[in-house]
C-alpha positions as CSV (number, residue, x, y, z in Angstrom):
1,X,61.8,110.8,44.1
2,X,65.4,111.4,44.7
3,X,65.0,111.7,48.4
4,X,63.0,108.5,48.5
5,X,66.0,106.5,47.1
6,X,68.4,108.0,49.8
7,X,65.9,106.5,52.4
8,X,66.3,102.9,50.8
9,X,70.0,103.1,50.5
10,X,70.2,104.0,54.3
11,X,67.8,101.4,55.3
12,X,70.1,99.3,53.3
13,X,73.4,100.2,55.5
14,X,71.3,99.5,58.6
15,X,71.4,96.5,58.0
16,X,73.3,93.2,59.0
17,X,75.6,91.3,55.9
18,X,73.3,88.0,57.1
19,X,70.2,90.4,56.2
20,X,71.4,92.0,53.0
21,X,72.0,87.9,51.6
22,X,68.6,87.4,52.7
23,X,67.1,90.1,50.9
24,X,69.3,89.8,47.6
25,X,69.0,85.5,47.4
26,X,65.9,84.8,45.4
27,X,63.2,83.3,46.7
28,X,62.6,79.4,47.6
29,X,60.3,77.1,46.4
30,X,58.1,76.0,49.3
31,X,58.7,72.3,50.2
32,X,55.6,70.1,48.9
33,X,53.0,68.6,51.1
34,X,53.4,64.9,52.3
35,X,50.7,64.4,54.4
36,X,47.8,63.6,51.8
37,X,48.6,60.5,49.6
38,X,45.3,60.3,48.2
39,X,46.1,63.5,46.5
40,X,48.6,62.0,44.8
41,X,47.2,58.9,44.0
42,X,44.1,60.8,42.1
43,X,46.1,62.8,40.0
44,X,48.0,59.4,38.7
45,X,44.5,58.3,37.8
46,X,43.5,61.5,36.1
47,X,46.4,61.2,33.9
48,X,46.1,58.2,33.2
49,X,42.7,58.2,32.4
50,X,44.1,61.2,29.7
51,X,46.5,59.3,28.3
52,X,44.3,56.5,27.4
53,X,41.6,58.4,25.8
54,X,43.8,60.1,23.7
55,X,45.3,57.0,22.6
56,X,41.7,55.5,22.2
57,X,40.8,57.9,20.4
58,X,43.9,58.3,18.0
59,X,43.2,54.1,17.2
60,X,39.8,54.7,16.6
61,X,40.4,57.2,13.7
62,X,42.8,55.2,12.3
63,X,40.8,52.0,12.4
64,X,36.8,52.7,13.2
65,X,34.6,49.7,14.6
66,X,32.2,49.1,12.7
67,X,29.8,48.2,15.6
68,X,29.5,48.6,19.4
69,X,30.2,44.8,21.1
70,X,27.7,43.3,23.1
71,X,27.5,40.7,25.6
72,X,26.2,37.6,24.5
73,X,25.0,35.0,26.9
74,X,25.8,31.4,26.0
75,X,23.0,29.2,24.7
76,X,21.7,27.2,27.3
77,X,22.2,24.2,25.0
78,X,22.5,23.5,21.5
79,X,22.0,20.8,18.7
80,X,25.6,19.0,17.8
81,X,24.7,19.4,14.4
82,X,22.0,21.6,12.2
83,X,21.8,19.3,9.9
84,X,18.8,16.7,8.3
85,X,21.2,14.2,6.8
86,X,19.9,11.2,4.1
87,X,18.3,8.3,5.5
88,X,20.4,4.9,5.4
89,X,18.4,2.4,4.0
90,X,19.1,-1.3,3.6
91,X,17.3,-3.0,1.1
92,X,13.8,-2.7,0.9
93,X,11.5,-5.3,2.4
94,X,10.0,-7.8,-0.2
95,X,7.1,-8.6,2.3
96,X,6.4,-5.2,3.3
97,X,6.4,-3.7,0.0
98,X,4.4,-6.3,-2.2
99,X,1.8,-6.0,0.3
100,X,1.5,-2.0,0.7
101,X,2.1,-1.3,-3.0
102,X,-0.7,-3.8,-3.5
103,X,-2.9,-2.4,-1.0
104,X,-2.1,1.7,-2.3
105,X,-3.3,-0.2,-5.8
106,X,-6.8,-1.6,-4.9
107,X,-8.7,2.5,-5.6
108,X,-7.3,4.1,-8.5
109,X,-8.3,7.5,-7.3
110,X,-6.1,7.2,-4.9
111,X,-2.2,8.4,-5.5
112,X,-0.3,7.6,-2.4
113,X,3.1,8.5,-1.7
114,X,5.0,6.9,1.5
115,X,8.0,5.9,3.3
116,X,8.0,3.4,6.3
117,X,11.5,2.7,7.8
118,X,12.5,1.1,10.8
119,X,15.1,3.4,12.3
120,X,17.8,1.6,13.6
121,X,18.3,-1.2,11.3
122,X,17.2,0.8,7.8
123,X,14.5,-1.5,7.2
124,X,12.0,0.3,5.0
125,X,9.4,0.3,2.1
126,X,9.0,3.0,0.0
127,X,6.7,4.3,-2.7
128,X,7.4,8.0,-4.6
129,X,9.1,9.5,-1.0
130,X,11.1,11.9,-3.0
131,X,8.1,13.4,-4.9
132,X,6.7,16.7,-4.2
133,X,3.4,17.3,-3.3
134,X,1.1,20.0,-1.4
135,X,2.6,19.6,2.3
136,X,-0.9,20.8,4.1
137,X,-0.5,21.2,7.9
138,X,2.7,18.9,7.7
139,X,4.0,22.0,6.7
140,X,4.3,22.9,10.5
141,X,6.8,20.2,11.3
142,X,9.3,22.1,10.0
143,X,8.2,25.3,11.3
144,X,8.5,23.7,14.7
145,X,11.9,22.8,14.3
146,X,12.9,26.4,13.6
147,X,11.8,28.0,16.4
148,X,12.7,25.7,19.2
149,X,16.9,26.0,17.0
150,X,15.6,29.9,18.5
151,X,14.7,28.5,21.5
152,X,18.1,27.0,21.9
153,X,20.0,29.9,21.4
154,X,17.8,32.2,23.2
155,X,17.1,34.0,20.1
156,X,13.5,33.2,21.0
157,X,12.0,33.4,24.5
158,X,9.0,30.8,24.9
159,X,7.2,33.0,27.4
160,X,7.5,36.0,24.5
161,X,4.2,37.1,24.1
162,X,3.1,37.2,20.1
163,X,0.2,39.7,18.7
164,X,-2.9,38.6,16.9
165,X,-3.7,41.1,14.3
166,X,-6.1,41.1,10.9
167,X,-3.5,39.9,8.8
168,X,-2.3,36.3,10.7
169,X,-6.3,35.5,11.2
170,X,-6.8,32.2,9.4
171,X,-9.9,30.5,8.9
172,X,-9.7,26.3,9.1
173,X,-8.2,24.7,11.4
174,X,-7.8,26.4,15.0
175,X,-9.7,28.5,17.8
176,X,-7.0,31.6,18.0
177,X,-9.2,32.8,15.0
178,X,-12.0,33.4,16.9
179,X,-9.5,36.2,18.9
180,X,-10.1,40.2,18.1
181,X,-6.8,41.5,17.2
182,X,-4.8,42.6,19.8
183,X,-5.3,39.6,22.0
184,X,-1.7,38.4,22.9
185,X,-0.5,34.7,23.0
186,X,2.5,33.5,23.9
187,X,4.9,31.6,21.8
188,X,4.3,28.1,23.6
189,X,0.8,28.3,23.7
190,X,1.0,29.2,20.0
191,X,3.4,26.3,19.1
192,X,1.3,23.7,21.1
193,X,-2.0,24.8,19.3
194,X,-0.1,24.9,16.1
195,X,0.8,21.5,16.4
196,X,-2.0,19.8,18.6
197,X,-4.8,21.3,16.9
198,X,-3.7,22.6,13.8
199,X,-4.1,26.0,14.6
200,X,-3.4,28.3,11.3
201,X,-3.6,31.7,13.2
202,X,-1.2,30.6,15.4
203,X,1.2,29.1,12.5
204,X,0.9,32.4,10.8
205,X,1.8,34.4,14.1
206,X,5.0,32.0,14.6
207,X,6.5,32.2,10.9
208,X,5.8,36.0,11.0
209,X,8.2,35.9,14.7
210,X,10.8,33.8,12.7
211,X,12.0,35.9,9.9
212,X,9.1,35.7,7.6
213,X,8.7,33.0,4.5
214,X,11.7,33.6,2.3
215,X,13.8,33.1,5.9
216,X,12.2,30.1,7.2
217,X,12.7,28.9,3.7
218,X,16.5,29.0,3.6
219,X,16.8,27.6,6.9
220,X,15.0,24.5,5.4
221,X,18.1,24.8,2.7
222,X,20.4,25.0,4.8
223,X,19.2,22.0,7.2
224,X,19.9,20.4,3.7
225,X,15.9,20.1,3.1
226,X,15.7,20.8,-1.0
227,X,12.0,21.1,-1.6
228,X,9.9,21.8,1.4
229,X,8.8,25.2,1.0
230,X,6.1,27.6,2.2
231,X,4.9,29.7,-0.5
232,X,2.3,31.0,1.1
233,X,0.4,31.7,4.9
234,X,-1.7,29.4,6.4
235,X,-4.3,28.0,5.1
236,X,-3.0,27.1,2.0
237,X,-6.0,25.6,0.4
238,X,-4.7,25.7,-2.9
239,X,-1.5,23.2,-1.8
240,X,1.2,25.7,-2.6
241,X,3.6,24.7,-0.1
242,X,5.4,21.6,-0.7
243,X,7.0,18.5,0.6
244,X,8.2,14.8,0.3
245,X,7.4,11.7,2.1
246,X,11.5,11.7,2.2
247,X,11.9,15.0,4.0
248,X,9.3,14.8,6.4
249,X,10.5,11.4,7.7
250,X,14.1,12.8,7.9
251,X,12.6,15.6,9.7
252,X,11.3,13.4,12.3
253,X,14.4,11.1,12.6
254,X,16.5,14.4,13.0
255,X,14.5,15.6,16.0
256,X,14.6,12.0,17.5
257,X,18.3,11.9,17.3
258,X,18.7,15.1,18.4
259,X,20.8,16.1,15.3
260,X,18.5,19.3,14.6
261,X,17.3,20.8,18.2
262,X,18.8,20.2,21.6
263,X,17.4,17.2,24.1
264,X,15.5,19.5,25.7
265,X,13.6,20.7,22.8
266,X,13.4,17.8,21.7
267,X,11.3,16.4,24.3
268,X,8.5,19.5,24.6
269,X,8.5,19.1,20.3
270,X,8.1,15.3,20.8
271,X,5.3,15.9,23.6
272,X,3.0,18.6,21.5
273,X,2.9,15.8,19.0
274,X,2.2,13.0,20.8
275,X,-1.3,15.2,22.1
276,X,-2.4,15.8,19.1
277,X,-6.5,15.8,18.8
278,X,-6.2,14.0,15.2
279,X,-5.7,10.6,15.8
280,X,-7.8,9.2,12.9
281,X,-5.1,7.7,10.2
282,X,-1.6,6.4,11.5
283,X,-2.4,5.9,15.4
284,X,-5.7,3.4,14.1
285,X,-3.1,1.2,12.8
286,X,-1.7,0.9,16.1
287,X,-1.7,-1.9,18.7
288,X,-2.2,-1.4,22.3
289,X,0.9,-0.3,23.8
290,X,2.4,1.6,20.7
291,X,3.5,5.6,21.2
292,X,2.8,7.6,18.8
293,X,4.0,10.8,18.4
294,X,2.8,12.6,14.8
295,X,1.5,15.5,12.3
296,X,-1.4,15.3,10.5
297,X,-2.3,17.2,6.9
298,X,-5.9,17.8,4.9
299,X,-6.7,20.6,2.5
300,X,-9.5,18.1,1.1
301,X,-7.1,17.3,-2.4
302,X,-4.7,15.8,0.0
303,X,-4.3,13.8,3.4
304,X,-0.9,13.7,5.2
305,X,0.4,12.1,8.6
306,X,3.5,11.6,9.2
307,X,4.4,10.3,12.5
308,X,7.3,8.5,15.3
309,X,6.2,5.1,16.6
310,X,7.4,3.3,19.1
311,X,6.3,-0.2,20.2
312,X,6.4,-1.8,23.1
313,X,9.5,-3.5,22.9
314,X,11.6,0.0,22.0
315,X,11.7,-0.5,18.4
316,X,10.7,2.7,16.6
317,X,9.7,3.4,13.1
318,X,8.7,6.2,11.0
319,X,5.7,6.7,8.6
320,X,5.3,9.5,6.4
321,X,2.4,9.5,4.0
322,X,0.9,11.5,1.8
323,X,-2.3,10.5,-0.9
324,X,-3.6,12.8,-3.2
325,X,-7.9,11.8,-3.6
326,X,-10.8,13.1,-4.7
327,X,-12.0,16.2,-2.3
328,X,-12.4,15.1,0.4
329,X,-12.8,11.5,-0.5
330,X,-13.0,8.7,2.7
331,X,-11.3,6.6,1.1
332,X,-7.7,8.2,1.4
333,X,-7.6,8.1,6.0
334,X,-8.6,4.7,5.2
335,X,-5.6,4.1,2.7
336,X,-3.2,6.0,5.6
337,X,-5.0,3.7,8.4
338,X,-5.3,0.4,6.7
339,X,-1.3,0.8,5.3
340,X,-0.4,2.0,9.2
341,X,-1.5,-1.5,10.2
342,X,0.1,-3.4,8.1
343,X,3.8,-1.9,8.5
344,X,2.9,-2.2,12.6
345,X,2.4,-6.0,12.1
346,X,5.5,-5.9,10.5
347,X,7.6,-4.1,12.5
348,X,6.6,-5.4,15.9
349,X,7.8,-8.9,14.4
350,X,11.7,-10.2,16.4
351,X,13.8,-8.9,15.0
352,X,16.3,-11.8,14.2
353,X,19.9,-12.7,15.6
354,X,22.4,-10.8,13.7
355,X,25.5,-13.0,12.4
356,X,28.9,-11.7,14.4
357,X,29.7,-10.8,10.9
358,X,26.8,-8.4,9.8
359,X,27.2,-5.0,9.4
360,X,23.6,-3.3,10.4
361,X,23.3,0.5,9.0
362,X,22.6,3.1,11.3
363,X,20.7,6.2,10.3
364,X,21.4,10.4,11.0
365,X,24.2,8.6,13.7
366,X,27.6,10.8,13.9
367,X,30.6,9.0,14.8
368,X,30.7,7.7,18.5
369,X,26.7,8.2,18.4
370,X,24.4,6.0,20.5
371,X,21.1,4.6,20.6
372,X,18.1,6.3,22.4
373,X,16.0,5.2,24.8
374,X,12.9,5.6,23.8
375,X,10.4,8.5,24.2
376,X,10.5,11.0,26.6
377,X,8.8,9.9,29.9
378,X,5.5,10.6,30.9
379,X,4.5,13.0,28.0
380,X,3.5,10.7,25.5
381,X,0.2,9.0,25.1
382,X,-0.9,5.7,24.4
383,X,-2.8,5.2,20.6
384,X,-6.1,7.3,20.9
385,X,-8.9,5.7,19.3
């Protein structure tokens, strides 16, 4: 060992004073590399990308969300308001009313409840509108209104396919009963049979989509609607789910103002009721020329039709009535279609010049609101007989 340490101190005297600094200096740090940026520029991002999840994570403890956030696409259009304001009426017509209270007097079976009221001016005659009786398939008007507010905010796809099964099979009114569970519909053709030809299965289908009862119920609340209610599916025989004359004709106006559902909703709503295949109360009381756009109601207790006219000169009214009769007693569509003829007389009369100083009510019109223009175009049809 010792003679191994001699060795290194002579190799030591060998050598140059520029050698020995060499040897004693300790050693440099090799320059770094400039020739790769990218390098560089990926380690910035990795820490970075450190830094922030730690601080993500840190905020998250501290305050969790309570859900993840989701994208929602913008309706492609929606009502102003979802609202079903109070008819503005002006005083009721002496002419109009002696002559349908006197004609809803003539069969004492008979216990009609109606409203008729021009829209524009308030013009109207009234018996009972704000009393509540079975609603029958009017029932669906409402129903209709719901899902195309769906339809306008894409909660609801019209194309969306619905299943038939055992427990939305309703016998009455309809041809979806006739279907084997399973069978698939889709929510347009539902809606149009629901309204067109009263179909019950496909009501049944289209209140189960919407929430269920108890939900379709407070959106009828909340449209500021206080007593129409479905209490149970279709068909309700027994005349458990209610309505007015009142609220069904401020149902109507609402759509035709486009207060409740968008223009465009309001036009296919407005065309499935102007096709519908009952056209044996209201639309008989019609002249040639009239549009009629409507929903009929019979459980055999009661008869309901409730309808948007419009006359050839653009004037539109509403009807909405409902008579309790005997089961199934004739008597009561000839009430509806006898009463329908008189309020067209009366309606289709000139309306007379307005004095510069008369204030005319309006009805369901916000602020700034203007007239329509009639019905849709081209999907209305002229008074079937």
């Amino acid at each position: 060992m010792a003679s191994n340490r001699s060795a290194k101190i002579d190799s030591r005297r060998k050598r140059t004073p520029q050698q020995l600094k060499e040897i004693d200096s300790p050693p440099e740090r090799l320059p770094q590399q400039s020739g790769s940026p990218y390098i560089y520029l990926v380690r910035l991002i990795i820490g970075g990308l450190g830094a922030s999840t730690i601080v993500g994570t840190a905020i998250s403890v501290v305050n969790p969300p309570k859900q993840i956030a989701t994208k929602i696409e913008p309706p492609l259009s929606t009502p102003k308001l979802l609202q079903i304001d109070r008819l503005k009426l002006t005083p009721a017509s002496p002419s109009l009313n002696n002559r349908l209270q006197a004609m809803s007097k003539k069969n004492s079976k008979l216990d009609s409840s109606y409203l008729f009221v021009e829209i524009d001016r308030g013009e109207h005659s009234e018996q009972g509108s704000d009393r509540v009786l079975p609603a029958a398939s009017t029932i669906k008007l409402p129903i209709l209104i719901a899902l195309f507010q769906d339809v306008d905010t894409q909660k609801v796809r019209l194309e969306e396919k619905l299943t038939i099964d055992k427990k939305s099979i309703a016998e009455g009114s309809g041809d979806l009963q006739a279907q084997k569970p399973g069978t698939q519909v889709s929510i347009l053709v539902a809606a149009t049979k629901m309204m067109t030809i009263s179909d019950n299965t496909a009501t049944n289908l289209l209140i189960a989509r919407l929430g269920g009862k108890a939900s379709l119920n407070q959106r009828f609340r909340d449209w500021g609607l206080t007593v129409t209610t479905i209490n149970q599916q279709l068909p309700d025989l027994e005349g458990k789910n209610t309505t007015t004359a009142g609220e069904l004709a401020r149902s109507i106006v609402a759509i035709d103002r486009g207060k409740i559902v968008s223009d465009p909703a309001r036009s296919q709503i407005l065309s499935m009721m102007s096709n519908s295949s009952r056209n044996t109360m209201l639309p008989k009381g019609l002249g040639a020329g009239a549009k009629i756009a409507h929903k009929t109601g019979d459980i055999g207790s009661i008869i309901a039709d409730v309808g948007l006219i419009e006359l050839p000169t653009g004037k539109k009214y509403i009807a909405a009535v409902l008579v309790k009769r005997p089961y199934n007693d004739p008597a009561g569509p000839e009430l509806v279609r006898q009463m329908s003829k008189v309020a067209y007389t009366y309606f289709q009369q000139p309306l007379p010049t307005p004095s510069p100083s008369a204030t005319q009510p309006q009805l369901l019109h916000s602020p700034g609101a203007t007239n329509d223009s009639g019905f849709p175009n081209t999907v209305f049809i002229k008074n079937k007989r």
